[in-house]
BAMAR-508333 format. One record per residue (C-alpha): residue number from 1; residue in three letters; y, x, z. Coordinates in Angstrom, 1 decimal. Last residue first. Example, Ala and Ser with C-alpha at 12.3 -4.5 7.8 and 13.67 -1.06 7.14 Angstrom:
! residues 2
+-----+-----+--------+--------+--------+
:   k :   r :  north :   east :     up :
+-----+-----+--------+--------+--------+
:   2 : SER :   -1.1 :   13.7 :    7.1 :
:   1 : ALA :   -4.5 :   12.3 :    7.8 :
+-----+-----+--------+--------+--------+
! end
This chain:
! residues 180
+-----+-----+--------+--------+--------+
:   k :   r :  north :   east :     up :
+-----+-----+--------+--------+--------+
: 180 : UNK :  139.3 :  178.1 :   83.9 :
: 179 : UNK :  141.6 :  175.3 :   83.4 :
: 178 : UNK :  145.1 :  175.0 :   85.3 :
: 177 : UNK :  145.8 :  174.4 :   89.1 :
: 176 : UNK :  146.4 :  171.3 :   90.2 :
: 175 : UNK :  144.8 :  171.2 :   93.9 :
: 174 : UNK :  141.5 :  170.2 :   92.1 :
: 173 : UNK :  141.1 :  171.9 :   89.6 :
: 172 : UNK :  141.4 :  175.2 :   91.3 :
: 171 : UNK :  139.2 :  173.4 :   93.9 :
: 170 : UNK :  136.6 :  172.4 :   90.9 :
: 169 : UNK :  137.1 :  176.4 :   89.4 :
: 168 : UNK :  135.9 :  177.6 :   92.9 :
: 167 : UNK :  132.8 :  175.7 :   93.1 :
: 166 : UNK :  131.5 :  176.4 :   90.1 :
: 165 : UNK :  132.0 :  179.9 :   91.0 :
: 164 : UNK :  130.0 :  179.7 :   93.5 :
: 163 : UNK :  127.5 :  177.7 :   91.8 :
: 162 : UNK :  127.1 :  174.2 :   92.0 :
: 161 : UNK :  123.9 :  171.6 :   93.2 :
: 160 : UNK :  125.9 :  170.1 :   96.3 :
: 159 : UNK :  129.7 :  169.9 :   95.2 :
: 158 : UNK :  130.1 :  166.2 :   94.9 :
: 157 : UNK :  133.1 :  165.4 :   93.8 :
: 156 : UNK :  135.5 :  163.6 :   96.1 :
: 155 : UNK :  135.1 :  159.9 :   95.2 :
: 154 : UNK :  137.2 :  157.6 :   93.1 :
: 153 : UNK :  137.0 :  154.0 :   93.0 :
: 152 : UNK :  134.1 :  153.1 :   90.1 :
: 151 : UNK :  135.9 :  152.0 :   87.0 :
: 150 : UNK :  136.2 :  148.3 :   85.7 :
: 149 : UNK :  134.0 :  145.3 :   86.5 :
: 148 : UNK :  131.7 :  145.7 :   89.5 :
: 147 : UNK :  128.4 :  145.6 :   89.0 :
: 146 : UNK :  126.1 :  142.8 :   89.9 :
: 145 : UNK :  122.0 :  142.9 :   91.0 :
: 144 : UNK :  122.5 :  141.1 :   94.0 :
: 143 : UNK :  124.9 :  138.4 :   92.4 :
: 142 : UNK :  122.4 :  137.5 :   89.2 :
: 141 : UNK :  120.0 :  137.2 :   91.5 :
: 140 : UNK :  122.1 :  134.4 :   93.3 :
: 139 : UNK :  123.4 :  133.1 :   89.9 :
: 138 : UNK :  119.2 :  133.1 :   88.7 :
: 137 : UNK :  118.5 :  131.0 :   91.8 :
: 136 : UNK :  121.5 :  128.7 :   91.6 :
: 135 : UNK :  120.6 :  127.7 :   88.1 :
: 134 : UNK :  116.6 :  126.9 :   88.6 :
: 133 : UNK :  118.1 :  124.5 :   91.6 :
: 132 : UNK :  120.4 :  123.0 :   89.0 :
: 131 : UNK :  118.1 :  122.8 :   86.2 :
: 130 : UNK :  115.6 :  120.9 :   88.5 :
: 129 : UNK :  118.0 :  118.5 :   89.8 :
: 128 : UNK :  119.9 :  117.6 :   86.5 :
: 127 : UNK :  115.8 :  117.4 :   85.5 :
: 126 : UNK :  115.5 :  114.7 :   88.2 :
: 125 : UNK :  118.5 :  112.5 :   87.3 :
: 124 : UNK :  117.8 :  112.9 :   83.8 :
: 123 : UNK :  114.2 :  111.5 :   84.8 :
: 122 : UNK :  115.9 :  108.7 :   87.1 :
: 121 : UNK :  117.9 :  107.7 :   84.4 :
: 120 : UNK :  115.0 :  107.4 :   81.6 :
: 119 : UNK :  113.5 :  105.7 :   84.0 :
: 118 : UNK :  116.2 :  103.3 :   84.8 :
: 117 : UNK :  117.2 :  103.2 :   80.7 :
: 116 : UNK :  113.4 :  101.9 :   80.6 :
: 115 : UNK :  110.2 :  103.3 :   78.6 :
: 114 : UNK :  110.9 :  106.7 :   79.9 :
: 113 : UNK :  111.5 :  110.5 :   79.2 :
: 112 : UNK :  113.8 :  113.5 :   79.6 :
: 111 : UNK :  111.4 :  116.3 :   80.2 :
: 110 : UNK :  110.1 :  116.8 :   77.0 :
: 109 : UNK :  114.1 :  117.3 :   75.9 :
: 108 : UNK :  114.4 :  120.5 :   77.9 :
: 107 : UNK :  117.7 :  120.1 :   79.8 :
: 106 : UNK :  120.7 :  122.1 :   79.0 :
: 105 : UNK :  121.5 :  119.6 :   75.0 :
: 104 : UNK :  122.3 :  117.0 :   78.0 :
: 103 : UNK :  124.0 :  114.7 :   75.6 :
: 102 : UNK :  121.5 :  114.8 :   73.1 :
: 101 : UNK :  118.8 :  114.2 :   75.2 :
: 100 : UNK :  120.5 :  111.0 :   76.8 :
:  99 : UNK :  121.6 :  109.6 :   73.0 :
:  98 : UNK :  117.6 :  110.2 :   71.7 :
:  97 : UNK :  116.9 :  108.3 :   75.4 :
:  96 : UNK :  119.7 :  105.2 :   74.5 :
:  95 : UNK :  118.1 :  105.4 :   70.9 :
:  94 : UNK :  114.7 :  104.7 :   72.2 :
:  93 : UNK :  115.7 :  102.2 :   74.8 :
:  92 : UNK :  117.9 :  100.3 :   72.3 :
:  91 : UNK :  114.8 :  100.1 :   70.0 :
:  90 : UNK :  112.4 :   98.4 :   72.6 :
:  89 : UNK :  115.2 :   96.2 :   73.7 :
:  88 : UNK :  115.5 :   94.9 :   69.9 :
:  87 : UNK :  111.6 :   94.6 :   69.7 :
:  86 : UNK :  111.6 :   92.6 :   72.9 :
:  85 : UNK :  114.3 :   90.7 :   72.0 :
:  84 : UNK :  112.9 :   89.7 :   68.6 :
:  83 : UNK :  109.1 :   89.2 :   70.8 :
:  82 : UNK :  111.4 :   86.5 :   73.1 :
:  81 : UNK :  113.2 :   84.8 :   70.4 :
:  80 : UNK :  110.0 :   84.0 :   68.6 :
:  79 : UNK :  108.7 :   82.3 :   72.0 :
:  78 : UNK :  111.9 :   80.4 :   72.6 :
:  77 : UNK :  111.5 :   79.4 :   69.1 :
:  76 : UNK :  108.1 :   78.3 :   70.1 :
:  75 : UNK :  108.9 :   76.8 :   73.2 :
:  74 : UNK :  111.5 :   75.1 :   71.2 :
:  73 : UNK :  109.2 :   73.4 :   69.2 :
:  72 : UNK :  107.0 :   72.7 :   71.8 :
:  71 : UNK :  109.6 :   71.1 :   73.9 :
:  70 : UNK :  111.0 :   68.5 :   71.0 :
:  69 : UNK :  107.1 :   67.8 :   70.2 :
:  68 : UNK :  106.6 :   66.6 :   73.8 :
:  67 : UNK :  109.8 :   64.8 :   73.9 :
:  66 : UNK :  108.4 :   62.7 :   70.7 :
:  65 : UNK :  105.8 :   62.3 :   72.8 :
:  64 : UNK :  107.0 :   61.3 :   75.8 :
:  63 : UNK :  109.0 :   58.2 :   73.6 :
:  62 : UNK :  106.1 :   57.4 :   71.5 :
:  61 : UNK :  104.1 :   56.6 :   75.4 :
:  60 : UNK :  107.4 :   55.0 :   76.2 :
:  59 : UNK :  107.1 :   52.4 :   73.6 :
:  58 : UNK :  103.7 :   52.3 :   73.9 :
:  57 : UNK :  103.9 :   51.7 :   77.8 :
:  56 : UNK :  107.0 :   49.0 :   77.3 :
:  55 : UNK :  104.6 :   47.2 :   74.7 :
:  54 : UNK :  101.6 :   47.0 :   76.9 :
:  53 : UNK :  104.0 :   45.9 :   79.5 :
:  52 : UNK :  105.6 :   43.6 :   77.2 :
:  51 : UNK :  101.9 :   42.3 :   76.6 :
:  50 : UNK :  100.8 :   41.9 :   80.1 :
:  49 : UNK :  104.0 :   39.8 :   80.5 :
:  48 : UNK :  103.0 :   37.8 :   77.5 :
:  47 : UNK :   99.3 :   37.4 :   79.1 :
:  46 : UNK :  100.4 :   36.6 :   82.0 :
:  45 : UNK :  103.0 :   34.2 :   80.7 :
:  44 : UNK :  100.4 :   32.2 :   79.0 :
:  43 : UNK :   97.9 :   32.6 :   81.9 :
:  42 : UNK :  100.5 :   30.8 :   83.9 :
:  41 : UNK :  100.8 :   28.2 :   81.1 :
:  40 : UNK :   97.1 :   27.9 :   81.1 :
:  39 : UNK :   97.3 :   27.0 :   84.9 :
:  38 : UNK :  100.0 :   24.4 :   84.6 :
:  37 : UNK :   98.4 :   23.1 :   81.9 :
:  36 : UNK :   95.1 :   22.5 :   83.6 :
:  35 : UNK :   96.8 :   21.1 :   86.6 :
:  34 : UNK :   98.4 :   18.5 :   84.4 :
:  33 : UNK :   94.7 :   17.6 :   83.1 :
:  32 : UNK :   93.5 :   17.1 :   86.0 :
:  31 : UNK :   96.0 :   15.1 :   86.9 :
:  30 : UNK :   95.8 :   13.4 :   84.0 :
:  29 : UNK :   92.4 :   12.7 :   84.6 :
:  28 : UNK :   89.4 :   15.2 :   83.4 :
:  27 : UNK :   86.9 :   13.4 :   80.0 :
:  26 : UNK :   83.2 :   11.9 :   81.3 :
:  25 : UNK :   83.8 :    8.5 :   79.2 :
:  24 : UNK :   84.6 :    6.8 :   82.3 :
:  23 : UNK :   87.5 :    8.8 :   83.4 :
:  22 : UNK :   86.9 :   11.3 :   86.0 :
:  21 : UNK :   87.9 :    9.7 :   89.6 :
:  20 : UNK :   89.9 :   12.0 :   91.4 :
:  19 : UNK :   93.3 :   10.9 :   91.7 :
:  18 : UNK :   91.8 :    6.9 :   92.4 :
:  17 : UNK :   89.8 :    8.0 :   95.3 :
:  16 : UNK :   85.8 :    8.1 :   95.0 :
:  15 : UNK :   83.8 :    5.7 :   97.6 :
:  14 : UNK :   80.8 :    7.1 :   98.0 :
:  13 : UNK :   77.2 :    5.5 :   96.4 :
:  12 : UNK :   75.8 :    3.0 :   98.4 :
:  11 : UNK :   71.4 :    2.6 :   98.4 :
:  10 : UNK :   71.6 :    4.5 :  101.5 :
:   9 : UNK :   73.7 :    3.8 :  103.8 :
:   8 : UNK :   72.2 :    0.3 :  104.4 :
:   7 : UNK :   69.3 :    1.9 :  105.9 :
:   6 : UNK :   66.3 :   -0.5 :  105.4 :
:   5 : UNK :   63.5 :   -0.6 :  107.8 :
:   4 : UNK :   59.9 :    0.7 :  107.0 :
:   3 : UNK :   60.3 :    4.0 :  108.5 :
:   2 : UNK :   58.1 :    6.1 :  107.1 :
:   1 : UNK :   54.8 :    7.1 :  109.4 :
+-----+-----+--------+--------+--------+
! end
């Protein structure tokens, strides 16, 4: 069963302060109102802040590209650069090895090769070696099979294979005696 007896709480709305009863008409209080502004002032700055960054961003964004552009354009000059040195080393290396072969006219010129001047060295380097060993060996058969410059010493004469009177005229000769 209800209970028939009245509650005096209950017909009586709550008491409302004086900062935070709405107007009448339904519209905020001034307070609400001043805390309204204060927020939408925030948001104002915010929002202008946000923007300068935005701005800041874009600003450097142009910036890093402009930098970008700078770089590539002297990448590619670096890069053009590059392939004229190349070519310009390529053709000192060919006349620096026509200049080696040339100047070591001893050495066979197929020998003497290499896509670098410290190839080309060590090649030069090697042949040198080669021509030098090849040298000492034909001067050292060269040396066994030398004669003497000039006339051979004098020797008795040999009188094996002569007559007798072959023999006789060579000592008549010989001690200073005339011609036969």
């Amino acid at each position: 069963m209800p209970d028939s007896t009245p509650n005096p709480e209950q017909g009586k709305e709550p008491e409302k302060t004086a900062a935070a009863a709405p107007e009448p008409n339904g519209a905020p209080t001034a307070a609400d109102l001043e805390q309204i502004k204060a927020q939408l002032e925030e948001e104002r700055k915010a929002k202008a802040a946000a923007q300068a960054a935005l701005a800041d961003r874009d600003k450097r964004i142009t910036e890093l590209q402009a930098s970008v552009s700078v770089v590539q354009q002297a990448a590619e000059t670096a890069g053009a650069e590059i392939t004229q040195l190349k070519e310009a080393h390529t053709k000192a290396v060919a006349r620096y090895l026509d200049a080696v072969k040339l100047a070591n006219p001893a050495l066979p010129g197929d020998v003497i090769a290499g896509s670098t001047i410290e190839e080309i060295d060590a090649s030069v380097a090697k042949a040198t070696a080669i021509a030098g060993a090849v040298k000492a060996g034909l001067e050292a058969e060269a040396k066994k099979a030398r004669v003497p410059a000039g006339a051979p010493t004098r020797t008795e004469i040999s009188l094996e294979g002569l007559s007798p009177r072959e023999k006789i005229a060579a000592g008549i000769q010989h001690k200073g005696g005339g011609a036969p």
